[in-house]
N, C-alpha and C positions, 0 to 999 in steps of 0.2 A: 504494500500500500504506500501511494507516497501523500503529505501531506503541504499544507500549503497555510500563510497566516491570512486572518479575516483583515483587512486592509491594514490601518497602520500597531492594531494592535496584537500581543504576543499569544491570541488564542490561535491553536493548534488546528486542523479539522480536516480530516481523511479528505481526498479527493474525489469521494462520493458521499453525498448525504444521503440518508434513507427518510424519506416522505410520511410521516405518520398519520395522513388520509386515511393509507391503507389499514389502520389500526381501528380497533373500537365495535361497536355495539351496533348490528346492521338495524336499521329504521329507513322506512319510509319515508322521512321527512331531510333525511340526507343521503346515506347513501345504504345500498343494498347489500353489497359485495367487500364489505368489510370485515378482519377476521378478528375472531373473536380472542380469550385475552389470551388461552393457552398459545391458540398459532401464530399472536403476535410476540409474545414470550418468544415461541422459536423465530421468528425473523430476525427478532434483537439478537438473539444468543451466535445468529450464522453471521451476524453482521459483523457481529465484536469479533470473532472468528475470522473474520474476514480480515478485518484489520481496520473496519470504518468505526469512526469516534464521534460522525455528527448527526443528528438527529432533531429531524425538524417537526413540529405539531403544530396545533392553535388552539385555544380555547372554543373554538366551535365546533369544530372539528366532531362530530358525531356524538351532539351534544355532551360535549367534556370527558367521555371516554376514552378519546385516543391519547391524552394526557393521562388518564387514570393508568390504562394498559403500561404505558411506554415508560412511566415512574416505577411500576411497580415489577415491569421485569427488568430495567435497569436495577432497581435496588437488588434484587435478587439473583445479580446475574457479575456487577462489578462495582466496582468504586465509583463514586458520582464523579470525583476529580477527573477518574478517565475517560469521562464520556464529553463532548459540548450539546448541549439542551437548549435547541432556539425553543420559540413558542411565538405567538401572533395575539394581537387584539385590535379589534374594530366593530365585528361581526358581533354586536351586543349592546345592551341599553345605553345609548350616552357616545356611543362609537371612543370616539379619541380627546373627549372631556378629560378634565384632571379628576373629577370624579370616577369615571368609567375606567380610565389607567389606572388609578389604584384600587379600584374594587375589583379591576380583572387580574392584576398581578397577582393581589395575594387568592384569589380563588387557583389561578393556573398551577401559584407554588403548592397550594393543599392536595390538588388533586396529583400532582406531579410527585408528591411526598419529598420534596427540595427545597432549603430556604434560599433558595437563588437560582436564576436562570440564567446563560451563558450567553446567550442571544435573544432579544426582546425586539419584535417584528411589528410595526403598523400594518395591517395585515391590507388598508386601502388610504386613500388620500378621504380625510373629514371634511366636508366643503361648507360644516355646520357649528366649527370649533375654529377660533381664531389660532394659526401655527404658533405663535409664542406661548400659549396655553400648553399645546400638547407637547411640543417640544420643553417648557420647563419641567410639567410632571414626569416627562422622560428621562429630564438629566436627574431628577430628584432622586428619582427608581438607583440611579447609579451610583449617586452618593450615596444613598441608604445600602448599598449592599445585595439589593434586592437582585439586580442585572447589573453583569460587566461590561455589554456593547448592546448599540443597537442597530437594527435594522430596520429598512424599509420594504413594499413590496408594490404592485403594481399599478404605475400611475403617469400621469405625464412629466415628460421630463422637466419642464418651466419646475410643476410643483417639487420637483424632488430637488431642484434646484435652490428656491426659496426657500425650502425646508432647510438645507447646508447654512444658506448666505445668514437665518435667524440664527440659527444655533450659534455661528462665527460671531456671530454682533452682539451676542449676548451672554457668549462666553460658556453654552449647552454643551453637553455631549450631542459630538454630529453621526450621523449614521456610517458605519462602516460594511454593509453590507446591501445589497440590491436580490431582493426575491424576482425577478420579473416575469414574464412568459415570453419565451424564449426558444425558438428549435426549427429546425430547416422550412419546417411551415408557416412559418412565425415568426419574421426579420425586423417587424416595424420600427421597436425598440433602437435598431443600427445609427438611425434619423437623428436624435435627440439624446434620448435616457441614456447606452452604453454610453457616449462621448464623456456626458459630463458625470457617469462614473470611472472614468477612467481619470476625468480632470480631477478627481477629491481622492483617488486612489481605494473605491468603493468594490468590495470584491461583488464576482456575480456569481449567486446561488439560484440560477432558473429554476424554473417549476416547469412541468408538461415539455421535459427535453426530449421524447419521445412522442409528442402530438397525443397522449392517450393510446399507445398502442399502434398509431398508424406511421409511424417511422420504423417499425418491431418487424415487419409483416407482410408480404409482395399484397395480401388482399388487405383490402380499404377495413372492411370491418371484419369481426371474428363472433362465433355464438358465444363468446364467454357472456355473464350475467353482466361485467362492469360495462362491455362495450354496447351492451344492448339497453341497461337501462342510463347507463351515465348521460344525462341530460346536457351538462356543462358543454362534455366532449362533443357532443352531435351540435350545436350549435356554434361551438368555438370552428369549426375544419368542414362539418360537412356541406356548406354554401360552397365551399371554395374548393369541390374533390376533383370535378373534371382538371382543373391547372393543375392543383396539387399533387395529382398523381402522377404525373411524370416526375414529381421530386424524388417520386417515392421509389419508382423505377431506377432511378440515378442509384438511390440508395441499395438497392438491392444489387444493380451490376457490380458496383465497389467490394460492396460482401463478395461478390462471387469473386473477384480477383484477389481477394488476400484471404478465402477460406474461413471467412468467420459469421458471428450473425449481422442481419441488420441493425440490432443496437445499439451491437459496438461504435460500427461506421457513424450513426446517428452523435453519439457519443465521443466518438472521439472528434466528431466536425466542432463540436464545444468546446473541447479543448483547446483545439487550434485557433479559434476565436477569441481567445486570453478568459474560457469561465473559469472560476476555481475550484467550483463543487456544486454541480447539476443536482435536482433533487430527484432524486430515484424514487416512486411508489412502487413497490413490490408486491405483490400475493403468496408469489413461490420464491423459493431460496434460487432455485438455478437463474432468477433474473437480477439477482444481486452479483453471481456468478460472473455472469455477461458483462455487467456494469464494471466492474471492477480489471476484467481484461480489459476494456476500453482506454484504459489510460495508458497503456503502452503501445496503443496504435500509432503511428505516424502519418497520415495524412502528405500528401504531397502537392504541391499549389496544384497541379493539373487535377488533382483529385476534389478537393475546393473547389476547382473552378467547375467541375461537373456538377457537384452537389447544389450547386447555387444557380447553376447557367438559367433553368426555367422560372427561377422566381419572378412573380408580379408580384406589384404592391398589393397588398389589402386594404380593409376599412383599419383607420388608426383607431384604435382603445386604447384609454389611461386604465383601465382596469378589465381586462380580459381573463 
């Protein structure tokens, strides 16, 4: 495994994150195809095995279980020191109020069974909460102990920007990391946001680096239950599958020439893009597998240059 720092600070964090989506209590009212706490127990245990140390969740996240799961097989499984534990808040009463940040921090450390989390994620941009609000109760979180870094995730780039330029001027903790959505189907971000994390030296932690499955897979879709009821993914790619598909093709000729799966290819295009740590949601251990051979693919500009040759713009989202 190799490992990489979150921008300018000395947190540690495997080269692949594992997604804690996949973790939690399946319900109809988020997601179906989530596994329950023993099989996320085993995810976590392949992971550490693996040699990954970061691990990412939210507080909504299948209402506060996938938090419950992923504290309670971390406790049972290794030292908290050795693991990094982002988490997210927005998705809840108050969104990114100074209220709502601290009645969801210390709800996320209870369920987490942790008196601190590693990384503290705005999990959207608040367009109902003035920034120097949420950004103070953010730096407070950091004084107190609560969170050593934080994070942002997907929004436009002006706002992620402003959100730096208040924290500089007021002397905040600024965000050292970027969640965005991010993957061969999915470039908009190139425009705006990556630049000016690159200009604050903001690492990138994608999410959906794999399209949901449709970067994985010569077909568009698969009978599994996530692909068939995940509502997000059929909205996020399937407008756009007649263009898309030839990306996907590209992706899969590449696999054929270096003998590996489409994942990797998928995965290693990320790397060669400067991300630090794609966020991987798993079901089965063998696709933690896949992920983690992805980091020693090398990629060759001609091989870039196919991966990317069919891209068209899309509609721009600050929160896709």
């Amino acid at each position: 495994m190799e490992y990489t720092k979150l921008g300018n600070t000395d947190i540690s964090v495997s080269r692949i994150c594992v997604g804690g989506m996949s973790f939690g209590k399946p319900s109809s009212d988020f997601y179906e195809w989530t596994l329950d706490a023993e099989s996320s127990k085993a995810m976590v245990k392949h992971s550490i095995d693996l040699g990954i140390n970061f691990f990412d969740t939210a507080n909504q996240y299948s209402n506060g279980t996938s938090e419950e799961y992923l504290g309670k097989a971390i406790k049972s499984l290794t030292k908290r020191e050795n693991v990094v534990i982002g988490t997210k808040v927005y998705f809840n009463e108050g969104k990114l109020s100074s209220k709502a940040i601290n009645r969801e921090i210390d709800m996320s450390l209870k369920r987490l069974g942790t008196d601190y989390v590693d990384l503290y994620i705005i999990h959207r941009f608040d367009y109902s909460t003035p920034i120097e609000e949420t950004m103070q109760a953010l730096h407070n979180l950091v004084k107190a102990g609560k969170v050593r870094a934080l994070g942002a995730s997907a929004m436009y780039g002006y706002q992620f920007h402003n959100m730096q330029l208040i924290a500089e001027k007021n002397g905040f903790t600024k965000f050292v990391s970027m969640q965005n959505h991010y993957n061969l189907l999915y470039r908009e971000d190139e425009r705006e946001l990556i630049p000016i994390c690159k200009q604050y030296n903001v690492s990138l932690t994608p999410y959906a680096p794999l399209a949901a499955g449709r970067l994985s897979r010569l077909d568009w879709s698969s009978k599994s239950t996530r692909s068939e009821t995940d509502k997000i993914a059929i909205r996020r790619y399937d407008a756009t599958k007649e263009q898309d598909y030839e990306i996907v093709k590209q992706v899969y000729e590449i696999s054929q020439k270096y003998s590996v799966t489409m994942s990797q290819i998928a995965l290693a295009w990320q790397f060669a893009k400067g991300v630090s740590s794609p966020i991987v949601g798993a079901t089965k251990t063998q696709y933690l597998d896949d992920a983690v051979k992805s980091i020693n693919i090398k990629l060759t500009a001609e091989d870039i240059e196919n991966l990317e040759k069919f891209y068209i713009p899309h509609i721009v989202k600050g929160a896709l």
